[in-house]
C-alpha positions as CSV (number, residue, x, y, z in Angstrom):
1,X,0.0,0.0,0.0
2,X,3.0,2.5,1.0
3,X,4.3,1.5,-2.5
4,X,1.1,2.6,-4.3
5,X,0.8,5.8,-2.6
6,X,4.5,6.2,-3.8
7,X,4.0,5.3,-7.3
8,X,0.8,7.6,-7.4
9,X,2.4,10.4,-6.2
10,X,5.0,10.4,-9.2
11,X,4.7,13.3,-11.7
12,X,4.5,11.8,-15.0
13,X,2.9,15.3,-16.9
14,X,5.6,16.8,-19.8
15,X,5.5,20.0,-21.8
16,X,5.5,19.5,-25.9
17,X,5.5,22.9,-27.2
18,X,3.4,24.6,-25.3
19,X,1.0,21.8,-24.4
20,X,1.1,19.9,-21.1
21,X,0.6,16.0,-21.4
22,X,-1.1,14.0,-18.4
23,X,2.0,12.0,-19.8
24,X,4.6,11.3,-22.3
25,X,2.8,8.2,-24.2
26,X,1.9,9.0,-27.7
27,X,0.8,6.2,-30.0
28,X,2.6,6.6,-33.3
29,X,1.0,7.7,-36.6
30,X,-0.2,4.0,-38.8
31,X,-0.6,2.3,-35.7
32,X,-3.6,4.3,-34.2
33,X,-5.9,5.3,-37.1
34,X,-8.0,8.0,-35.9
35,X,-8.5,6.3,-32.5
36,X,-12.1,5.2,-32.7
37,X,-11.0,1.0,-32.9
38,X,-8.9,1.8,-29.8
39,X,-11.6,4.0,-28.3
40,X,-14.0,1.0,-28.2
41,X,-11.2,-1.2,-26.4
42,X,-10.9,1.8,-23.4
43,X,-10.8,5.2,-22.6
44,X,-8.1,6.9,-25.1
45,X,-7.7,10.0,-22.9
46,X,-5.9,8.2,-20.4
47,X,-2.5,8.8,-23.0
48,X,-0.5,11.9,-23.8
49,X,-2.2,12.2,-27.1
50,X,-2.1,10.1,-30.2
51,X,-0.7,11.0,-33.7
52,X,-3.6,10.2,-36.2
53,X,-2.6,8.1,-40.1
54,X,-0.9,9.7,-42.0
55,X,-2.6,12.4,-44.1
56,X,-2.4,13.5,-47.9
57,X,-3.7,15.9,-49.8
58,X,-5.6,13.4,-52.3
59,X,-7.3,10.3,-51.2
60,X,-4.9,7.1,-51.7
61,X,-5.7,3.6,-51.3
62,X,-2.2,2.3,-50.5
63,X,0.1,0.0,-52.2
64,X,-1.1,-3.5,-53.9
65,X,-1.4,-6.9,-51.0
66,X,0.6,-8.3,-49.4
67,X,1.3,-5.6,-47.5
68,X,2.8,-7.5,-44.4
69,X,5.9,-9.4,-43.7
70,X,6.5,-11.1,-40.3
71,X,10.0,-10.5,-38.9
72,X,11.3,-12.1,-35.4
73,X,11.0,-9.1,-33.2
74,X,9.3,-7.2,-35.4
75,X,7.6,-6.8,-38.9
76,X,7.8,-5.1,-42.1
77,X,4.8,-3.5,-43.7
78,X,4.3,-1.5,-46.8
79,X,0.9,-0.4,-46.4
80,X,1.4,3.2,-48.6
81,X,-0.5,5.7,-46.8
82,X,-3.9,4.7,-47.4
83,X,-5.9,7.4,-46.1
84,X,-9.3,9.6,-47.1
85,X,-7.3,12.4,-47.8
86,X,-7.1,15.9,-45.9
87,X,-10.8,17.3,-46.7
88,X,-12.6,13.6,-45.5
89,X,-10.3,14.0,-42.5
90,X,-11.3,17.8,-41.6
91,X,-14.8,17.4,-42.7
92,X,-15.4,13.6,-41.2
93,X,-12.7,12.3,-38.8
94,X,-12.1,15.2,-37.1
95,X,-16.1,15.8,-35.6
96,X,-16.3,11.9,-35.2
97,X,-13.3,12.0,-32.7
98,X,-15.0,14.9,-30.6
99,X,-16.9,12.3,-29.4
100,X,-14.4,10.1,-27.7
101,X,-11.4,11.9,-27.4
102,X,-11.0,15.6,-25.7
103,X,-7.7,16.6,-26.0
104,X,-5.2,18.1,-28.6
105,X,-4.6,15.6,-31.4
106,X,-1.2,15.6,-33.3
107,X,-2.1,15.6,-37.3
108,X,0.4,13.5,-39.1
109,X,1.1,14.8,-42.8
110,X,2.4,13.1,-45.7
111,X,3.2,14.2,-49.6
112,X,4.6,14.0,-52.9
113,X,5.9,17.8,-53.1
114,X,6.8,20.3,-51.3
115,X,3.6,22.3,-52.6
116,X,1.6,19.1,-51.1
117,X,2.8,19.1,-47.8
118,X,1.7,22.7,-47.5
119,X,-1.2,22.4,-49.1
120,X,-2.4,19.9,-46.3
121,X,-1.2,21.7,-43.5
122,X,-3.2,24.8,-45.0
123,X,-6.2,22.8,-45.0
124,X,-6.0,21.3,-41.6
125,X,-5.0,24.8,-39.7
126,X,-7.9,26.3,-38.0
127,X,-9.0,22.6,-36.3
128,X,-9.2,23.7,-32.9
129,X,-8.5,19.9,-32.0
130,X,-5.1,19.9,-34.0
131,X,-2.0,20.6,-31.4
132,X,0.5,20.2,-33.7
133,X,1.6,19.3,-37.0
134,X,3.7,16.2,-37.1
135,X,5.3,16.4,-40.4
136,X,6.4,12.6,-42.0
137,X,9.5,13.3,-44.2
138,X,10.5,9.6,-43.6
139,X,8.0,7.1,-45.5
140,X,9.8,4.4,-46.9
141,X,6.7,2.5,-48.3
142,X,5.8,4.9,-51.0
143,X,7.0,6.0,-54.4
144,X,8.2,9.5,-55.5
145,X,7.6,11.1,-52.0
146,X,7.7,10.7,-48.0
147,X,11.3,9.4,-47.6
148,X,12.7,11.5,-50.7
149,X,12.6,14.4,-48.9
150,X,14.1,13.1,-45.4
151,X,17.4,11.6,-46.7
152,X,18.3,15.4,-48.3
153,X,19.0,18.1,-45.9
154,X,18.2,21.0,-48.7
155,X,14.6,19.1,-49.6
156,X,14.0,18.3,-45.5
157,X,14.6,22.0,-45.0
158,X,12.3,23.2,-47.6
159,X,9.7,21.4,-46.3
160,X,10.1,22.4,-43.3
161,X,10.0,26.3,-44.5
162,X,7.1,25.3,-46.6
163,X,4.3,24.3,-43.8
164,X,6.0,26.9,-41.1
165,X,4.3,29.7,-43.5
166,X,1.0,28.3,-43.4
167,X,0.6,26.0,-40.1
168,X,-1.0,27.8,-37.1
169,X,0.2,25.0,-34.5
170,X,4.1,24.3,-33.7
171,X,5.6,21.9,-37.0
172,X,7.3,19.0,-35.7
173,X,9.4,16.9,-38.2
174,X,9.3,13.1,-38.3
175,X,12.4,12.1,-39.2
176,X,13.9,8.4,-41.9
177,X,16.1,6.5,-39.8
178,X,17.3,5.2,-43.5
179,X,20.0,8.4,-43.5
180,X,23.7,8.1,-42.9
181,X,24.0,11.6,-40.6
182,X,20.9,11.6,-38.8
183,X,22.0,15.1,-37.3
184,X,22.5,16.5,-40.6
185,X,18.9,16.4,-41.4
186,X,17.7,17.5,-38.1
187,X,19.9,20.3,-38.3
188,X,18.1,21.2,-41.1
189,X,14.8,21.1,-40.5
190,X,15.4,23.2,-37.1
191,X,17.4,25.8,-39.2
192,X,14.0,25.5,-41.4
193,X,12.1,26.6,-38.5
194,X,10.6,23.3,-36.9
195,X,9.3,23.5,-33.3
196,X,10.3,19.8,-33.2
197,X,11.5,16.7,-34.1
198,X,10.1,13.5,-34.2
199,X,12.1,10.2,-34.7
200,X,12.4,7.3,-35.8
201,X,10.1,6.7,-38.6
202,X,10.8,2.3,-39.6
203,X,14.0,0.9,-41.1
204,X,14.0,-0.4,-44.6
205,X,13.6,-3.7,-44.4
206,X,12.2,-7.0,-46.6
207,X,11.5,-10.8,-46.7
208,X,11.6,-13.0,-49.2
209,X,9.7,-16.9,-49.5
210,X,11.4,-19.3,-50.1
211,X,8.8,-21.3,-51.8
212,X,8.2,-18.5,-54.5
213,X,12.0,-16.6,-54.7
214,X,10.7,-13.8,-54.6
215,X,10.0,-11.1,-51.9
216,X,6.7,-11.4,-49.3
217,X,5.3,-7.8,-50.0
218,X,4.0,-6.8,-53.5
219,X,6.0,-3.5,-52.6
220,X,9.3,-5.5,-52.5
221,X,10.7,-3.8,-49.5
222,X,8.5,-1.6,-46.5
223,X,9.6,0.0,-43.6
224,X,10.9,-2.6,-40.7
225,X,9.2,-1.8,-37.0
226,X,9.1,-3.4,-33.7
227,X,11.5,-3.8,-30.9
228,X,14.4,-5.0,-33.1
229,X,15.1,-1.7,-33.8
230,X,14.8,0.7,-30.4
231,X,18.5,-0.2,-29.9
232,X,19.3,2.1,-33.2
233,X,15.9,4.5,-32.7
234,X,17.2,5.2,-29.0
235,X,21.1,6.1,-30.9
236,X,19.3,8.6,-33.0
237,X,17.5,10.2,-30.6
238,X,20.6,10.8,-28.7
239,X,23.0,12.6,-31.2
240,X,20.3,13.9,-32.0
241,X,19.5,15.4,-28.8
242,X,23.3,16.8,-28.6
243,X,22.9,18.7,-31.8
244,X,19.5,20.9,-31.6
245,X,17.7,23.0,-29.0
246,X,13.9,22.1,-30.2
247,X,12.2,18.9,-28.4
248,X,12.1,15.9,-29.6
249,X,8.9,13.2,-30.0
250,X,11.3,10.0,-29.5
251,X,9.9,6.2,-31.0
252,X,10.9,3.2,-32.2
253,X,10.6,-0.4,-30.7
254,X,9.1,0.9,-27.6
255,X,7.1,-1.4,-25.9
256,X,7.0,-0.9,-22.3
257,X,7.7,1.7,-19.5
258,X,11.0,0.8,-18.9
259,X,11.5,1.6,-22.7
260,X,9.9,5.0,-22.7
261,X,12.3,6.5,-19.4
262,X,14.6,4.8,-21.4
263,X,14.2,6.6,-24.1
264,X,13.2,10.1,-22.2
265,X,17.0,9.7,-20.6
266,X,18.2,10.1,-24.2
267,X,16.3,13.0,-24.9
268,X,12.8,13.0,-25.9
269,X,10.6,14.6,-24.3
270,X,7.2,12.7,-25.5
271,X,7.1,9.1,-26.7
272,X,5.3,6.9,-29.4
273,X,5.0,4.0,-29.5
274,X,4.2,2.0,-32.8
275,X,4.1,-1.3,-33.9
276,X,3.4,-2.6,-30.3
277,X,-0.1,-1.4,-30.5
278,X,-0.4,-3.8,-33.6
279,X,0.5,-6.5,-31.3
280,X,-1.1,-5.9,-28.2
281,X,-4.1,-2.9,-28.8
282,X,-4.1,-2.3,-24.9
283,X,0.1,-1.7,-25.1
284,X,-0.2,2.0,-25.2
285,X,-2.9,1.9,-21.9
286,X,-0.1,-0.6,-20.1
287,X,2.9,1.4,-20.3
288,X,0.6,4.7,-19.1
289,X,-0.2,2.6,-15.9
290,X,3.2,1.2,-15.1
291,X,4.9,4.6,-15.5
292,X,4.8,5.7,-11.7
293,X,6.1,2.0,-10.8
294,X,9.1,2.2,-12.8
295,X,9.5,5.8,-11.8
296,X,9.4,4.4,-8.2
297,X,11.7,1.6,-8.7
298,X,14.7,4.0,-10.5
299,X,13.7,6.5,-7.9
300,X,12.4,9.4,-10.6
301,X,10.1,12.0,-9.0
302,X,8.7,13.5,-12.3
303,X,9.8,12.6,-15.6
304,X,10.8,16.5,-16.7
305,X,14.0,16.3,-14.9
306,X,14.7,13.0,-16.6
307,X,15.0,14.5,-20.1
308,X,18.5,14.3,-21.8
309,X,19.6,12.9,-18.3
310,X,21.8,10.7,-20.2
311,X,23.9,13.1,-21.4
């Protein structure tokens, strides 16, 4: 009982950008939707916030099936964006999430040009339930676009100065893990104006059958998630952390409370968490609860002063 009073007295709240989360726990864009499946499992404003799929300007169906590979540890998938675009998502998903969630949303963004991106973001500003802007340079499962522009520091910057002119909520830049200098790029966008940056987006990864030769996914290769790769996500985060000032939305394999501190000691300041809510829908709900434990067992009073405490 003295334990539990203990652990409940823990201050897990954090400030992104002018926001204060009840907590750090953020369920990564692709592996949320636009809550309502998760909303029917419990109550979603238990978490930090979520970061809805990933938005374009036109409607897009995604890339041909299969679109999933099993992986130990992990899995690859090449789904391709498959959204209704930005106008079903202002005019649709944004009033049918009213209803069940009641805090600031993060809107995840995704294009095919530089015009694109800012042509969503347009679109989108003015939602009162929008917090920020999470800005996905860093797709590796679509053609012509997403990842392009997050593996050139030039293109990664103009995007970023692209949706700063028109975004009326702090940009934060979601960042390819699929880069040789990870700092480079996040230099970049920073010196492009973002409020933030958010990484990692998945590896590149693939499978191929053995019975057929030739690779599981129709797409060939898709971006490689799950906790096979928090190892190199929590690496990224750290150099990261060492060369910019703006916060940082760290993610990547994370599966548990002991991941996110983890991962908060390297220097994010919020934390998604991805493929594990493919796995286990109630994952994101978990680690919320066993927070204060963990912060109790490695003797952490709130989890601002834990921020970078690696360094």
């Amino acid at each position: 009982m003295v334990n539990e009073t203990k652990a409940a007295s823990r201050d897990t709240r954090v400030d992104l950008l002018g926001i204060e989360l009840e907590n750090p726990i953020i369920p990564a864009s692709g592996t949320f939707g636009y809550g309502k499946e998760f909303s029917e499992l419990y109550d979603i404003n238990i978490l930090g916030t979520f970061s809805f799929k990933g938005t374009t300007l036109e409607p897009r169906f995604g890339n041909p099936t299969p679109r999933i590979a099993e992986t130990p540890n992990g899995m690859i998938n090449a789904v391709g964006l498959q959204n209704p675009g930005v106008i079903a998502v202002r005019d649709k998903e944004l009033p049918d999430m009213k209803k069940f969630f009641h805090k600031p949303v993060m809107a995840n963004i995704s294009g095919f040009s530089v015009e694109d991106y800012a042509k969503t973001v347009e679109i989108l500003s003015g939602q009162d339930q929008i917090g920020w802007f999470e800005v996905n340079i860093s797709c590796p499962n679509v053609h012509g676009g997403g990842m392009a522009f997050g593996t050139d520091p030039q293109m990664a910057k103009k995007v970023t100065e692209a949706v700063k002119k028109v975004a009326d909520k702090p940009v934060i830049m979601k960042l390819s893990p699929n880069v040789t200098d990870i700092v480079a790029i996040a230099r970049a966008c920073e010196e492009g104006g973002a409020d933030g940056i958010s990484l990692t987006n998945t590896l590149l990864g693939m499978r191929i059958d053995l019975k057929t030769k030739k690779p599981v996914i129709a797409n060939k290769m898709g971006g490689f998630s799950g906790s096979a790769i928090f190892p190199v996500a929590l690496r990224m985060v750290y150099q990261v952390y060492e060369a910019v000032k703006i916060p940082i939305v760290g993610m990547g394999g994370v599966s548990s409370a002991k991941d996110a501190i983890e991962m908060m000691m390297a220097g994010a300041t919020a934390v998604g968490v991805g493929a594990a809510n493919l796995t286990d829908p109630w994952v994101s709900k978990k680690i919320v609860e066993e927070l204060p434990e963990v912060m109790e067992k490695y003797g952490i009073s709130s989890l601002k002063e834990i921020i970078g405490a690696a360094h």
